[in-house]
C-alpha positions in Angstrom: 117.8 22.3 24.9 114.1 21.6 25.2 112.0 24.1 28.0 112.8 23.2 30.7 109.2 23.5 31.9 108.1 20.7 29.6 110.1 17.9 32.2 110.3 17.0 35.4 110.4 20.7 37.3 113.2 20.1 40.0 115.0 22.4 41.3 117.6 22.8 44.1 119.0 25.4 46.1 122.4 24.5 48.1 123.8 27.0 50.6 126.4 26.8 53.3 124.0 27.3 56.2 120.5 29.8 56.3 121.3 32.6 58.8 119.0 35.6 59.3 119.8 38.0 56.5 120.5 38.8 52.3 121.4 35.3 51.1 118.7 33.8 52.9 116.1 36.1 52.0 117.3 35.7 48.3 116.9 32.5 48.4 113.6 32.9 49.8 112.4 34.2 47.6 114.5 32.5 44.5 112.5 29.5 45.6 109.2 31.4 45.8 110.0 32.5 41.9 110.4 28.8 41.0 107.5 27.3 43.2 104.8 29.6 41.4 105.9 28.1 38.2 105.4 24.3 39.0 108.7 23.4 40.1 109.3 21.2 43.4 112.7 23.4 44.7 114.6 21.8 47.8 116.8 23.7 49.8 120.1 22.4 50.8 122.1 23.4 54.4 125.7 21.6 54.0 127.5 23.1 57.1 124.8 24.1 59.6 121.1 25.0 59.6 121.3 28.4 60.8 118.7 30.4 63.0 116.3 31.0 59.9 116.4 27.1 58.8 113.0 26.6 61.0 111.7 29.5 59.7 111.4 28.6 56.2 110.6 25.0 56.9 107.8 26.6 58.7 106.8 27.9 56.0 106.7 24.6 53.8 109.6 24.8 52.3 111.6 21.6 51.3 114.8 22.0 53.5 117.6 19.4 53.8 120.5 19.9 56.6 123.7 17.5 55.4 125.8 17.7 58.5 129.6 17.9 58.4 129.6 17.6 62.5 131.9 14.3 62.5 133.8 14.8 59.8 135.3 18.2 61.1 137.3 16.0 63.4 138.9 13.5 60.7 141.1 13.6 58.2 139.9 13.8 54.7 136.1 14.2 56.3 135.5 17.7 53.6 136.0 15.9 50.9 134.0 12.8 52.4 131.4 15.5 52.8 132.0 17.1 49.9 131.6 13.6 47.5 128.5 12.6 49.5 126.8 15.9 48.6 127.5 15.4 45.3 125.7 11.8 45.0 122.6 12.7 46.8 122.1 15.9 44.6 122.8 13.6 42.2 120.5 10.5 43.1 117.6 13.3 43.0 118.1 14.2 39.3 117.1 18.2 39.5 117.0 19.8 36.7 119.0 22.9 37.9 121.3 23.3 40.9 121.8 26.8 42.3 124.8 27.0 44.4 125.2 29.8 46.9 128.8 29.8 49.0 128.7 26.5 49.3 131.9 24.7 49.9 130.8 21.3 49.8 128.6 21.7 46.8 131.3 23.7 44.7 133.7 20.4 45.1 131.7 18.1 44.2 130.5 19.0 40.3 132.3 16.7 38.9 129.4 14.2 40.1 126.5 16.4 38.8 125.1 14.4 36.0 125.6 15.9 32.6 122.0 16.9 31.7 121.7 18.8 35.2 122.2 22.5 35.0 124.3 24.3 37.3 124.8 28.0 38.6 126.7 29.3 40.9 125.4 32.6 42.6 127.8 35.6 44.0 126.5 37.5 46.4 128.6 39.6 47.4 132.2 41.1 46.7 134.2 39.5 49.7 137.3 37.7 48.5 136.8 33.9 49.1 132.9 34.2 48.4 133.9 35.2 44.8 137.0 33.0 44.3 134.9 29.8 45.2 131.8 31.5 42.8 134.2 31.2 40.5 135.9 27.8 40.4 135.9 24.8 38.1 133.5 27.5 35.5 134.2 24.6 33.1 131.8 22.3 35.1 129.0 25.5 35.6 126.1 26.5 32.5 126.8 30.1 34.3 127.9 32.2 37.5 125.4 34.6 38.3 126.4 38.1 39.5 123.6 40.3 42.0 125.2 42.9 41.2 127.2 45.2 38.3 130.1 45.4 41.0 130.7 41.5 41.0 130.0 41.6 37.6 132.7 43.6 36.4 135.2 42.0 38.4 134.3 38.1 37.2 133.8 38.9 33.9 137.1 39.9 33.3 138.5 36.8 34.4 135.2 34.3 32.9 134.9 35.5 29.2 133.0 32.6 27.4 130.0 34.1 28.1 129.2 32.4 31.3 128.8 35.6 33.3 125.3 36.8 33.9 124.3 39.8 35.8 121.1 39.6 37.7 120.4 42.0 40.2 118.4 41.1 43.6 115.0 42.4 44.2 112.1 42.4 46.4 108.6 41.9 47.2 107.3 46.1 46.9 104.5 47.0 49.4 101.2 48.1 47.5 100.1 51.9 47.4 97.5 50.9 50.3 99.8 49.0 52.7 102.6 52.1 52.1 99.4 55.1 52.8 98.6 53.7 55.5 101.8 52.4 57.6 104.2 55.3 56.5 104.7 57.8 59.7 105.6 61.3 58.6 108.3 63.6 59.9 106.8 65.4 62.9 109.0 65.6 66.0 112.1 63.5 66.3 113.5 62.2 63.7 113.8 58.1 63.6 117.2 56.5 61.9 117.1 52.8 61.5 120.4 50.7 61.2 119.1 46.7 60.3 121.7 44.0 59.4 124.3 41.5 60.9 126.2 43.6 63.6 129.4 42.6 62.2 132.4 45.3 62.3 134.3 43.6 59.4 131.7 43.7 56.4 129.2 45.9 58.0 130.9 48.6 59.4 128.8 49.1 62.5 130.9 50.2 65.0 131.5 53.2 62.7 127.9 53.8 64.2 129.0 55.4 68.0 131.1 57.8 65.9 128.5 58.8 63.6 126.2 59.5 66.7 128.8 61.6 68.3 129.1 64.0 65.5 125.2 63.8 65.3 126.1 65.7 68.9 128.6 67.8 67.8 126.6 69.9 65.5 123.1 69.8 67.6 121.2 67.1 66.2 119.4 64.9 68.3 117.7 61.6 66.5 116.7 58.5 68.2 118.1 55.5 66.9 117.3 52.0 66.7 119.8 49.1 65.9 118.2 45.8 64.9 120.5 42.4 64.8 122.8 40.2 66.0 126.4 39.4 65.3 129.5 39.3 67.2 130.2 42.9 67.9 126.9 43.5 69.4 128.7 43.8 72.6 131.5 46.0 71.6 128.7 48.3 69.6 126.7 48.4 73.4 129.7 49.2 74.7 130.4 52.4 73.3 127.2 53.8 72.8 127.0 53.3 76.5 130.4 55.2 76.5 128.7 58.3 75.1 125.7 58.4 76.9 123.3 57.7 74.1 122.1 54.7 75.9 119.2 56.4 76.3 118.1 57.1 72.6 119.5 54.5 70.9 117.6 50.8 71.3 118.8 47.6 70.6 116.3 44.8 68.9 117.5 41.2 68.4 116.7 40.4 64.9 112.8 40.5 64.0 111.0 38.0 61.7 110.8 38.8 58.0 106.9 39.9 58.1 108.1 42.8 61.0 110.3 44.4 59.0 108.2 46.4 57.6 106.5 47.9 60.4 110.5 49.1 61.2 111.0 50.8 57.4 107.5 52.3 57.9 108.0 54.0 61.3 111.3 55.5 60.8 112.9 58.0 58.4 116.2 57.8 57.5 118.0 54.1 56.9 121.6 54.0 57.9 124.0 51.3 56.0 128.1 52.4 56.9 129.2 49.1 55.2 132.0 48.5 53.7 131.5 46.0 51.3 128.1 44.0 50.0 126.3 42.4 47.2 123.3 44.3 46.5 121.6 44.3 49.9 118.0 43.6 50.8 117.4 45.7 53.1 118.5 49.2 51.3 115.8 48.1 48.3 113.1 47.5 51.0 114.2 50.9 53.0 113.7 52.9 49.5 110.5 51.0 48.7 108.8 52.2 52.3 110.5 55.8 51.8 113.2 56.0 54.6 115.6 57.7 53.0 118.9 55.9 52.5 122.5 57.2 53.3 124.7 54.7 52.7 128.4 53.7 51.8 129.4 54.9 48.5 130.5 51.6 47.3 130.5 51.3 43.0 128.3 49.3 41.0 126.3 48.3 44.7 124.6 51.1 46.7 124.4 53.6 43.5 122.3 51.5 41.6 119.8 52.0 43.6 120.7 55.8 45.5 120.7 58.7 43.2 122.8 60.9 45.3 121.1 64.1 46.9 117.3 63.0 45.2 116.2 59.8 46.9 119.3 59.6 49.3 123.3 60.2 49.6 125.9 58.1 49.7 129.0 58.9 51.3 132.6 57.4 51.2 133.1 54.3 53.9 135.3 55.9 56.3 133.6 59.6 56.6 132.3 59.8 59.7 131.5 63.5 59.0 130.1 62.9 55.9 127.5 60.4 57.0 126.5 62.7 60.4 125.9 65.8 57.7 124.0 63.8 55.3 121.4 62.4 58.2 121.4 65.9 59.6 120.5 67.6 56.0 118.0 65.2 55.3 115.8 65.6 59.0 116.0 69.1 59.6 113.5 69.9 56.6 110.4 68.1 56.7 109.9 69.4 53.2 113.9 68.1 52.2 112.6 64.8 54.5 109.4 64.3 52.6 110.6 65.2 48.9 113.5 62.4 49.6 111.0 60.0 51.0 109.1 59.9 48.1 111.6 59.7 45.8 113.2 56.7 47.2 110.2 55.0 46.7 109.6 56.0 43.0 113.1 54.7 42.3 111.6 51.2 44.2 108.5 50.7 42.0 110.5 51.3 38.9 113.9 49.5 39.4 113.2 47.0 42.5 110.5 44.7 41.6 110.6 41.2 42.2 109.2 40.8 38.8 112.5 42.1 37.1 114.4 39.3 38.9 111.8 36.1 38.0 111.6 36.8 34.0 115.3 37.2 34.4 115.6 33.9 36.0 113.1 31.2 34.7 114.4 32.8 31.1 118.1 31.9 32.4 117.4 28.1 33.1 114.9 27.8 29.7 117.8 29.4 27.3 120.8 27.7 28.9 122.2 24.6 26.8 124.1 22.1 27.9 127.9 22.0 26.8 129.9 21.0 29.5 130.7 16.4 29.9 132.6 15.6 32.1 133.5 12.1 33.9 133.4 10.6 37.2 137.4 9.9 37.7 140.2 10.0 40.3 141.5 12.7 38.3 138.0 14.5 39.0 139.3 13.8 42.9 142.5 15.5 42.6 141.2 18.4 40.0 138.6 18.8 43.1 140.9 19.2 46.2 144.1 20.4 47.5 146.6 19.1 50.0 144.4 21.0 52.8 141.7 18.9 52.8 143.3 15.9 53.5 143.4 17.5 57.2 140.8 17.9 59.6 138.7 20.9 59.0 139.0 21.6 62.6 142.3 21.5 62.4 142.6 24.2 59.8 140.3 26.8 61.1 141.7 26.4 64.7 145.4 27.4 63.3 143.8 30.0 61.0 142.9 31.7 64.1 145.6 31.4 66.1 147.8 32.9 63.3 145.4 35.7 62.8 145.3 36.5 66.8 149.5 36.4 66.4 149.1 38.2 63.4 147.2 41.0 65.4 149.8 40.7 68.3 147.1 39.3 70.6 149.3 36.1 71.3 153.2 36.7 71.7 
C-alpha cells in the first residue's frame, strides 16, 4: 500500500459517547498523535456527547455528535442509526477509521469503502466491550489491544495476524515541572483514589473497608476521592458510617490540566479495581511518584507495578492486604521516598507517549488492504440480529427489569 502520508491525511475517531475518563483521554491524545503529523482527525460521538464532548471541542478538536435520541423509540431505529453512520463516514472518505465501543460504527463496516482502513480499539477486558472489538474481523485491517491482558485473550480466538498489541501511554511531566510540584512525606500521609466511582468495574466501595482497617492497626491518612459515578452516594454513605467524614474529601471530577497538581500533592495512589484496560491514571500516578497499590490483575496493573520496588499490588478482594500495603509504604519516609522515585523511573522508561505514536502512525503506514466486500442485503442480515428490529428502549428497559428480578429486587 503506498504511505499513507503521501494522500489525503484523514483520519477518524468513532466512540460511543466521550465521558470524563481512560477512553476519552486516549483518544485525546490518539488524535493529538495524528494532528502533529498533518492529518485532519474528526471525532465521532454516536450515542451521546458525554460531559467531556465540550471540552475537547474547546480545545479545537473536530467533534461530530450523531444522535440516536428518536430512534431509541422505533422499531428497527439501531440499525437505521447504525446504516446512517456508515454512509457519512463513508461520504468523508478517511483514510483510517478507529473504532472505540462503538455500536453503531461496528455494524455498519460493510459500508466502509474498500481503500479505507479500519481498527477497532479494546480497551478494556469487560465482556461485551471485547466481544463487539471483535466482530466481523473479516471487515477490520486489525483489532488493537492496550494491553497484554486483552491481548492474550483475542488472539487466541483472531489468529490471521490481525491482533496488535499497543499499550496506552501518557504525556510524562519534565524533571522541572516534577522538582518543583512534588510534596514530600512530612506529616500526614495523603492517599488519592481518582476514577469513575463505579462499584462494578472500579471497586470503590471496597474503599470504606480499606479505611476501616487503616483504623484497626493505627494508621491515620487523609484521603481524597475524586469523581463521579453512580455509587457516589452509596461510597458517602458509608464513609459517613465510620466517621471518616472528616478525613476523607470528596471532589467532583477535575479538568485534565488539574490532575496533576492531585498526583503531585499526595503520596500513595489507590486503584481496588477489579477489572481495566491499561488505565491512565496509574501511568500518570507513577510518573509524578505517588506510589501505586493497586489490584493485582495479570497482564494490566503489573506492567507497569513492580511489586514491593515502585508499588504493590494486591489480590481484588483483600481488604487487608491493601490496608497493610498503604500502611508499609507511609510509615517510612525513607520506604515512602525510595518507592516514589522508583515509580517514576519505571514512567520515564516504559510510559512515554512517544512509545505509543511510532507504534501507531507505523500501524496505519504498514497495514495493506485485503479485505472487499459489497454493499448487499446479505451485508444487512450478516450485520444484525432479531434484537434490533425492536426498539432500543425497549430492550434496555427489560434488561433491567430482569436484572432487578434477577437480584430479587422485584418479586
Amino acid at each position: 500500500m503506498e504511505n499513507i502520508n503521501s494522500g489525503g491525511k484523514r483520519i477518524a475517531i468513532v466512540t460511543y459517547a466521550l465521558n470524563t475518563g481512560g477512553v476519552s483521554t486516549f483518544i485525546e491524545d490518539l488524535s493529538e498523535i495524528f494532528e502533529n503529523e498533518g492529518f485532519q482527525t474528526d471525532i465521532y460521538t454516536t450515542e451521546k456527547k458525554g460531559d467531556y464532548f465540550y471540552t475537547l471541542k474547546n480545545k479545537g478538536k473536530f467533534l461530530h455528535n450523531i444522535r440516536f435520541d428518536l430512534l431509541k423509540w422505533i422499531p428497527f431505529g439501531r440499525i437505521i442509526h447504525s446504516i446512517f453512520c456508515g454512509f457519512l463516514i463513508r461520504m468523508r472518505n478517511y483514510n483510517a477509521v478507529f473504532l472505540v465501543h462503538s455500536y453503531a460504527a461496528h455494524h455498519s463496516l460493510f459500508l466502509y469503502r474498500n481503500r479505507t482502513l479500519v481498527f477497532s480499539v479494546i480497551q478494556n477486558t469487560e465482556r461485551n466491550v471485547v466481544k463487539l472489538g471483535c466482530r466481523f474481523p473479516d471487515l477490520l485491517d486489525g483489532i488493537i489491544c492496550v494491553s497484554r491482558n486483552i491481548y492474550d485473550s483475542v488472539v487466541l480466538t483472531i489468529k490471521d495476524g490481525k491482533c496488535f498489541l499497543i499499550e496506552n501511554s501518557i504525556h510524562l511531566p519534565s524533571d522541572e515541572k516534577y522538582s518543583c510540584m512534588r510534596k514530600p512525606l512530612d506529616n500526614k500521609a495523603k492517599v488519592l483514589y481518582l476514577g469513575r466511582l463505579d462499584n462494578w468495574q472500579k471497586g470503590v466501595l471496597k474503599i470504606p473497608d480499606i479505611l476501616q482497617e487503616l483504623l484497626n492497626i493505627s494508621c491515620e491518612i487523609d484521603m481524597t476521592i475524586v469523581g463521579s459515578g453512580n455509587d457516589k452516594e452509596e461510597l458517602m454513605k458509608r464513609i459517613y458510617e465510620i466517621g471518616l467524614q472528616k478525613s476523607v474529601h470528596f471532589m467532583d471530577a477535575v479538568p485534565r490540566n488539574k490532575v496533576d497538581d492531585l498526583f503531585a500533592e499526595h503520596h500513595v495512589f489507590l486503584m481496588p479495581s477489579n477489572f481495566e484496560g491499561l488505565p491512565f491514571t496509574l501511568m500518570e500516578a507513577m510518573s509524578w511518584g505517588c506510589v501505586p497499590v493497586a489490584s493485582e490483575l495479570k497482564g494490566v496493573t503489573d506492567y507497569c507495578v513492580d511489586p514491593g520496588i515502585n508499588g504493590f499490588l494486591i489480590p481484588p478482594d483483600d481488604i487487608k492486604g491493601f490496608a497493610g500495603a498503604i500502611s508499609k509504604i507511609i510509615l517510612s519516609r525513607e520506604k515512602w521516598s525510595r518507592m516514589s522515585r522508583a515509580s517514576r523511573e519505571k514512567a520515564l522508561s516504559n510510559f512515554s507517549i512517544d512509545k505509543m505514536k511510532g507504534k501507531y502512525i507505523n500501524l496505519i503506514n504498514r497495514s495493506n488492504k485485503k479485505k472487499i466486500h459489497h454493499i448487499g442485503i446479505l451485508s444487512i442480515f450478516r450485520m444484525y440480529s432479531l434484537k434490533e428490529i425492536f426498539p432500543y428502549q425497549v430492550i434496555i428497559f427489560t434488561k433491567r427489569m430482569m436484572r432487578k428480578i434477577k437480584v430479587g429486587k422485584i418479586i
